[in-house]
Legacy VTK file of the C-alpha trace (Angstrom):
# vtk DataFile Version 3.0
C-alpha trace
ASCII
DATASET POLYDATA
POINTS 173 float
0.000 0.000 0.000
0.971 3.582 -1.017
2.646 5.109 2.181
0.897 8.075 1.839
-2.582 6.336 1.402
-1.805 4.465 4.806
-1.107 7.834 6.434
-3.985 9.554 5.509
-6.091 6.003 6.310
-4.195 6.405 10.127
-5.163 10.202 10.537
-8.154 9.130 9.668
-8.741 6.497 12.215
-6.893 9.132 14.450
-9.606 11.842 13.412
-12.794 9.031 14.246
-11.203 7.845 17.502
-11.401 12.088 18.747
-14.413 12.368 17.498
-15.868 9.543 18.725
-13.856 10.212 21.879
-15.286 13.464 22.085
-18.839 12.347 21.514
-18.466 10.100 24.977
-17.306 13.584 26.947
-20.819 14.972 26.183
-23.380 12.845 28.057
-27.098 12.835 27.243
-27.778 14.628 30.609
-25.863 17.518 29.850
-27.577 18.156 25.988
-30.332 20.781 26.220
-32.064 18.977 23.050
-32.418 15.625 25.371
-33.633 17.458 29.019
-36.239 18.885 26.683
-37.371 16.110 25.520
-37.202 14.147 28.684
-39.347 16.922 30.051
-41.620 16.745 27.752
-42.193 13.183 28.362
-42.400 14.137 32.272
-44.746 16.461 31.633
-47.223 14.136 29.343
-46.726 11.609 31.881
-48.223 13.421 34.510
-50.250 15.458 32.779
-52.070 11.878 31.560
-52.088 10.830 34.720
-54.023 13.504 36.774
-56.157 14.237 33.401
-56.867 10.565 31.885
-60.426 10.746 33.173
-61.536 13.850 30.912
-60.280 12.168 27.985
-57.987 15.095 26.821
-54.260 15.670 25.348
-51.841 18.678 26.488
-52.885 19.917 23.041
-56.498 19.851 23.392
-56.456 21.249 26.797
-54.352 24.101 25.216
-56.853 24.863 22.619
-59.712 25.010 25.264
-57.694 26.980 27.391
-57.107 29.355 23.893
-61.008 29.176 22.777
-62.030 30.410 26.634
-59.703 33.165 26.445
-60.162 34.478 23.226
-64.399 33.192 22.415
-63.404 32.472 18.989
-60.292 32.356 16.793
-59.254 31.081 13.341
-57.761 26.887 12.821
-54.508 29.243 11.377
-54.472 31.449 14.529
-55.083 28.573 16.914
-51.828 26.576 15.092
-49.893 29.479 15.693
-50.775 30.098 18.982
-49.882 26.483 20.064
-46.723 26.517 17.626
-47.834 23.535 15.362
-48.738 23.145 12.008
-52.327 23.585 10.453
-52.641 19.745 9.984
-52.165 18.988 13.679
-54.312 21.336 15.027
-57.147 20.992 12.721
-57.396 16.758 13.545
-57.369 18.091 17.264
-60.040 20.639 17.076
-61.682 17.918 14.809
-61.949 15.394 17.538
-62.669 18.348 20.036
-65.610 19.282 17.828
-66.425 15.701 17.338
-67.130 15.776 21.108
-69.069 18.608 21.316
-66.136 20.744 22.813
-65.832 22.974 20.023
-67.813 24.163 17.218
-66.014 24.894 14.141
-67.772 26.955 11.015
-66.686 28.540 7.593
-66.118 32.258 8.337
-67.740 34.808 6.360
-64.793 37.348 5.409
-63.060 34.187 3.846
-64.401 30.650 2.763
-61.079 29.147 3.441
-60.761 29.814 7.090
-62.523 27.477 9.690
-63.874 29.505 12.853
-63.725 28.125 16.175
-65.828 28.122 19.112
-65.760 26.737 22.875
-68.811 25.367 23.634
-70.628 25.603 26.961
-69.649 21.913 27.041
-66.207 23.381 26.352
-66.438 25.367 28.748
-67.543 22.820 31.502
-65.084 20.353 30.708
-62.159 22.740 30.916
-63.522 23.990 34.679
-63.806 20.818 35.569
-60.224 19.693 34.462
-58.465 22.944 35.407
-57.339 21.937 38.574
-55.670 18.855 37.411
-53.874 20.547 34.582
-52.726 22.740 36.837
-51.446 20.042 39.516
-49.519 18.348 36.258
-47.342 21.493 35.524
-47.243 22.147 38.921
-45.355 18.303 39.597
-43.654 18.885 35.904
-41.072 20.840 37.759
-41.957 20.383 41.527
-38.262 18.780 41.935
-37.073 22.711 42.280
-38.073 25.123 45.089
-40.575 28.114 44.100
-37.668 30.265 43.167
-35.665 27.848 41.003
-39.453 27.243 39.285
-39.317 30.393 38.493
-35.957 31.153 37.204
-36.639 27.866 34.887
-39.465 28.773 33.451
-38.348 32.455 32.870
-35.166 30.671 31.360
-37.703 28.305 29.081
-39.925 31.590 28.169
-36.438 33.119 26.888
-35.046 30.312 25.125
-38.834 29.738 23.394
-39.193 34.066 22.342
-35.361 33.128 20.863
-36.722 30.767 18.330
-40.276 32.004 18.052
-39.574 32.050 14.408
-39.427 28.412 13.742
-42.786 28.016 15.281
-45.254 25.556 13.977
-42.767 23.862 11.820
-40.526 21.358 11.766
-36.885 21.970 9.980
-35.906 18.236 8.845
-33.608 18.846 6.306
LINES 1 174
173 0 1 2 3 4 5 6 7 8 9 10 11 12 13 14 15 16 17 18 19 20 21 22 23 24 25 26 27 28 29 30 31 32 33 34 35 36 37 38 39 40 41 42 43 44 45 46 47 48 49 50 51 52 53 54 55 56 57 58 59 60 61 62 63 64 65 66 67 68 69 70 71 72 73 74 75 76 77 78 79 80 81 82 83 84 85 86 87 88 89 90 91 92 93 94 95 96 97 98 99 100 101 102 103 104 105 106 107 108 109 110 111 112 113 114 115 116 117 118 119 120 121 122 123 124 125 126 127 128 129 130 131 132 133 134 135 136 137 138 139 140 141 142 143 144 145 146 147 148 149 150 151 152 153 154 155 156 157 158 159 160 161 162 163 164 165 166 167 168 169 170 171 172
C-alpha cells in the first residue's frame, strides 16, 4: 500500500477515535435537546395521569384553554398560537368538535378559514379539568423550590421568544 494512502487512512482512524472520543465527553444529561425532551415526556406523563379521566391531550387542553380566552379564533391562529402546524391542530379541534367541545364553522370574510368556538360543554369540561392541569405542571417541575421554578421557566420563556420564528414547523432537512 501507497505510504501516503496508509497515512492519511491512520489520521483518519486518528480523526474518528477524537471524534468519537469526544462524543463520549458529552453525556445525554448535559444536551439541552435531550432534558427537553425528557421533560416533555415528564410532563405528558403526569399530565395523563391527573387528566386521563376527561379524555384530553396537552394539546387539546391548550386549545380550550385558547377558545375560553379568546371566544373564537381562526384553525390558522389557533396553530400558531400552540406553535404547530395547520394539519395537527385541525385533527385536534376535529376530535374536540367531534365531542361537542368545540364548534367549528366557515367564516364569512373568507371561505377558506374554519372559525372556532368553545362550547358551553367546552367550557364545563375545561372547569372541571383545570385543577388537574394545573397540579400536572405544577409536579412537571416540583423537583425545584418556588424560586428555582421560576428562574426555569423564565429561562424556558427566553429560550422559546429566541426561536419564536421556527414556530409551527418542523426543519428536517
Amino acid at each position: 500500500m501507497d505510504e501516503r494512502i496508509a497515512d492519511d487512512m491512520a489520521a483518519d482512524c486518528e480523526e474518528t477515535e477524537t471524534n468519537a472520543g469526544a462524543a463520549r465527553t458529552w453525556p445525554l444529561a448535559e444536551r439541552p435537546g435531550f432534558l427537553a425532551r425528557r421533560l416533555h415526556q415528564i410532563h405528558v406523563s403526569l399530565f395523563s395521569e391527573r387528566c386521563a379521566s376527561f379524555r384530553i391531550t396537552p394539546l387539546q387542553y391548550s386549545l380550550l384553554s385558547l377558545l375560553r380566552d379568546l371566544d373564537e379564533a381562526d384553525q390558522t391562529t389557533l396553530a400558531n398560537a400552540v406553535a404547530l402546524d395547520r394539519t395537527t391542530t385541525t385533527g385536534a379541534l376535529k376530535r374536540l368538535a367531534t365531542r361537542g367541545l368545540v364548534s367549528r364553522s366557515t367564516s364569512l370574510a373568507d371561505r377558506r378559514a374554519q372559525i372556532c368556538r368553545i362550547t358551553a360543554e367546552g367550557r364545563a369540561l375545561h372547569a372541571a379539568m383545570e385543577h388537574a392541569a394545573h397540579e400536572a405542571h405544577d409536579l412537571t417541575i416540583s423537583a425545584l423550590g418556588a424560586q428555582d421554578q421560576e428562574v426555569l421557566v423564565g429561562l424556558m420563556r427566553r429560550v422559546v421568544a429566541g426561536h419564536d420564528h421556527r414556530r409551527g414547523h418542523l426543519d428536517l432537512g
